[in-house]
N, C-alpha and C positions, 0 to 999 in steps of 0.2 A: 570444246577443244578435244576432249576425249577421243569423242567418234571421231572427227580428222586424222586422229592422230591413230586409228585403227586403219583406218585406208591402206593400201601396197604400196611402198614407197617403190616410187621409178615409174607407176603407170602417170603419171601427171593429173591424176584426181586429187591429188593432197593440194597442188598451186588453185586450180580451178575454187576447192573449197574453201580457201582461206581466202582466198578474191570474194565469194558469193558471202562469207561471213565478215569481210573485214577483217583477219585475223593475221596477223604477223606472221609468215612462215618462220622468219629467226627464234620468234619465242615460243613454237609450236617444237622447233629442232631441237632448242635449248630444254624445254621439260623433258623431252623425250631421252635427253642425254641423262640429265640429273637423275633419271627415274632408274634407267641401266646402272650406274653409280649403286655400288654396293654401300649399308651403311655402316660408318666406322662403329667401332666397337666405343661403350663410352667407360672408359678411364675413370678412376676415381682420384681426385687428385689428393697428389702425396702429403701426407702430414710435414709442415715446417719445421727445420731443424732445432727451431726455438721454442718450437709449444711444448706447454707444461703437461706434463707427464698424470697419471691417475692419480699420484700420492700428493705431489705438488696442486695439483685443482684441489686437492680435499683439505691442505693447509688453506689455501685461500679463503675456502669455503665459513673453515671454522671460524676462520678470523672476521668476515664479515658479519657469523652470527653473535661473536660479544656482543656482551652487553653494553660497552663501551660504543660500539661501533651499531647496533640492531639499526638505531632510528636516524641514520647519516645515511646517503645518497653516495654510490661507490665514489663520485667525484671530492667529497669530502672526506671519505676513506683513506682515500689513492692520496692526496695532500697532509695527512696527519701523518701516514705514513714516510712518508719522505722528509716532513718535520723529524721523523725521530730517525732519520738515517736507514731506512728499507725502505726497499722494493722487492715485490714480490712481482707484479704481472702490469699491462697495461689497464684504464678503465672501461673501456671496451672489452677486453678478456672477464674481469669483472663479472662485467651485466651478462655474460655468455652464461656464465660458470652459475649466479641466479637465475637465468632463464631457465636452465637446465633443468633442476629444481623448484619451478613454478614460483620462487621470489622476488619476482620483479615485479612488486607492491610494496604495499605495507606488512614490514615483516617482523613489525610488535604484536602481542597477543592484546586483542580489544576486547573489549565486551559486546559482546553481539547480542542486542535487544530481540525479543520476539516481536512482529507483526500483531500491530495494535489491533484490540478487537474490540467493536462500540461495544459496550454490554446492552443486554438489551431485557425485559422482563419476558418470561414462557410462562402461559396459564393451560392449563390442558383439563380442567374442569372448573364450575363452576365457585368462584368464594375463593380462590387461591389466590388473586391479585386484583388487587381494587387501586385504582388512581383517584386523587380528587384535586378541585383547585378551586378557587375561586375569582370570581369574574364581576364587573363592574356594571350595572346594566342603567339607564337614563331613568332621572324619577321627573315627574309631574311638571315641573320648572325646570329653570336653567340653572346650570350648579348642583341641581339636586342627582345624585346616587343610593342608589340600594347596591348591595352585595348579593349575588347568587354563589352560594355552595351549593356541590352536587359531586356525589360519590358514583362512579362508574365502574360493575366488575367486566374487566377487559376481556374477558373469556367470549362473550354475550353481547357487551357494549348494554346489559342493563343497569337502568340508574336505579341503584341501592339506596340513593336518601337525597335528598336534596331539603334547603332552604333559602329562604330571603332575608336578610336582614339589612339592618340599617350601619351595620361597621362590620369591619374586618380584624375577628381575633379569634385567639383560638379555644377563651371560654367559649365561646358561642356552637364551636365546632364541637367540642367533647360529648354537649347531651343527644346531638345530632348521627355521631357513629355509637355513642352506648346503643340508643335506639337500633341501629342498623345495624350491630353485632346481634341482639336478641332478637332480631327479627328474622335473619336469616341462618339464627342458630352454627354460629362461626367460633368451632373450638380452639381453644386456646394452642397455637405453633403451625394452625392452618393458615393464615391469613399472610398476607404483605401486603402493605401500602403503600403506592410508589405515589410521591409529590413532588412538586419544585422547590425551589429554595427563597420562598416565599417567605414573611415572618412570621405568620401563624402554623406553616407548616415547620418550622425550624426552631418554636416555641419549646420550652420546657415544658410547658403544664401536656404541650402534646405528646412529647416522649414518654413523659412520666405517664401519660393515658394507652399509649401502645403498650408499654413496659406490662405495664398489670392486666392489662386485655393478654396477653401473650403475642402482641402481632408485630411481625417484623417489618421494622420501616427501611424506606425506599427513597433516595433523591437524586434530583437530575445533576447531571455533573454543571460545576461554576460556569456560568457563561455559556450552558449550551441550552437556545430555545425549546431545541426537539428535542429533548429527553420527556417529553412528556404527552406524545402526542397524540392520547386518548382524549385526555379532558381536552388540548387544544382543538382539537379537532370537533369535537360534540359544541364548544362554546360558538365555533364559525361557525356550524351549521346552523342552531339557536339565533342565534344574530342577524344571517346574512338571511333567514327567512323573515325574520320578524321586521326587516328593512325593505326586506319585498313586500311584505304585507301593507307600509306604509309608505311606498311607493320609490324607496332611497333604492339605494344601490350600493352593493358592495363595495 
């Protein structure tokens, strides 16, 4: 419509074009007029002879920040206020007068939690973090079980000690890491031992066996599997080969 509407009006090329296009000459005339139309100036409209003034917005203001008043919605405001005989503004003016001022939320002070962070164990050399667990492995018959402990330092994913035995406790654990503390010469305030919440890890005799070793212990949080997922992870791979070995399947 543009270039049409550049054409010399009077040579009768503007009818010809608008025929060859389809195009309205009424609505080709009409842009052309509105275009000539100079544009108004825009006006700011005048403040009402009833808006409240800067001093008056700032009584409002204070009033909604009591304390009587913080955790009420201006609609409950505006009605208590009229209970006790004032009015001050509408409740549309109100939520103006907090908009203004970014309070148009909650505008009690909360406690604002940090951004939960899983904890997680860092080894950055060897002997500084060791996981252990133990696992249930099939014996000879049906019903029958052995226990496999095995100590893994995460660093490495080397197994530090391992045993078999026939029960699960945490005598049986103690002469198993004495052993693997003298073995890999692990001074006392170097070490930490992260486990689950197992009963032999959660054992007295075994606190009292970290305490005098000097090793800081380590457990996974209530109810969560993966906190520990060194040993879990060494026991799947243990398992699902030795299942391939006899021909089962993970």
């Amino acid at each position: 419509m543009d270039a049409v509407a550049a054409l010399a009006p009077g040579s009768g090329l503007i009818a010809a074009a608008c025929t060859a296009l389809g195009l309205s000459r009424a609505s080709l005339h009409r842009r052309q007029a509105f275009r000539r139309q100079p544009l108004a100036p825009v006006r700011r409209r005048p403040a009402p002879m009833r808006a409240l003034v800067a001093q008056e917005r700032q009584v409002v203001l204070n009033l909604l920040r009591e304390p009587r008043f913080v955790d009420l919605a201006p609609a409950e405001v505006y009605a208590c206020l009229l209970d006790q005989g004032l009015y001050l503004c509408s409740i549309r003016t109100m939520y103006r007068i907090l908009a203004e001022h970014d309070e148009v939320r909650e505008r009690r002070r909360q406690l604002r939690r940090p951004v939960y962070q899983k904890p997680e164990l860092l080894a950055e050399s060897p002997n500084q973090v060791w996981s252990w667990d133990i696992t249930k492995l099939m014996g000879p018959v049906k019903w029958s079980y052995f226990y496999l402990y095995v100590i893994i330092d995460i660093f490495s994913r080397r197994i530090v000690a391992w045993q078999i035995a026939d029960a699960e406790s945490a005598a049986l654990f103690k002469p198993m890491f004495d052993d693997a503390i003298v073995k890999h010469n692990v001074a006392p305030g170097q070490l930490t031992l992260h486990a689950d919440r197992g009963g032999p890890m959660k054992a007295k005799a075994t606190a009292l066996l970290l305490a005098d070793l000097g090793v800081t212990k380590s457990h996974s949080r209530p109810y969560t599997s993966n906190d520990n997922p060194f040993s879990e992870s060494h026991f799947k791979t243990l398992k699902y080969r030795v299942l391939q070995k006899h021909g089962g399947s993970a």
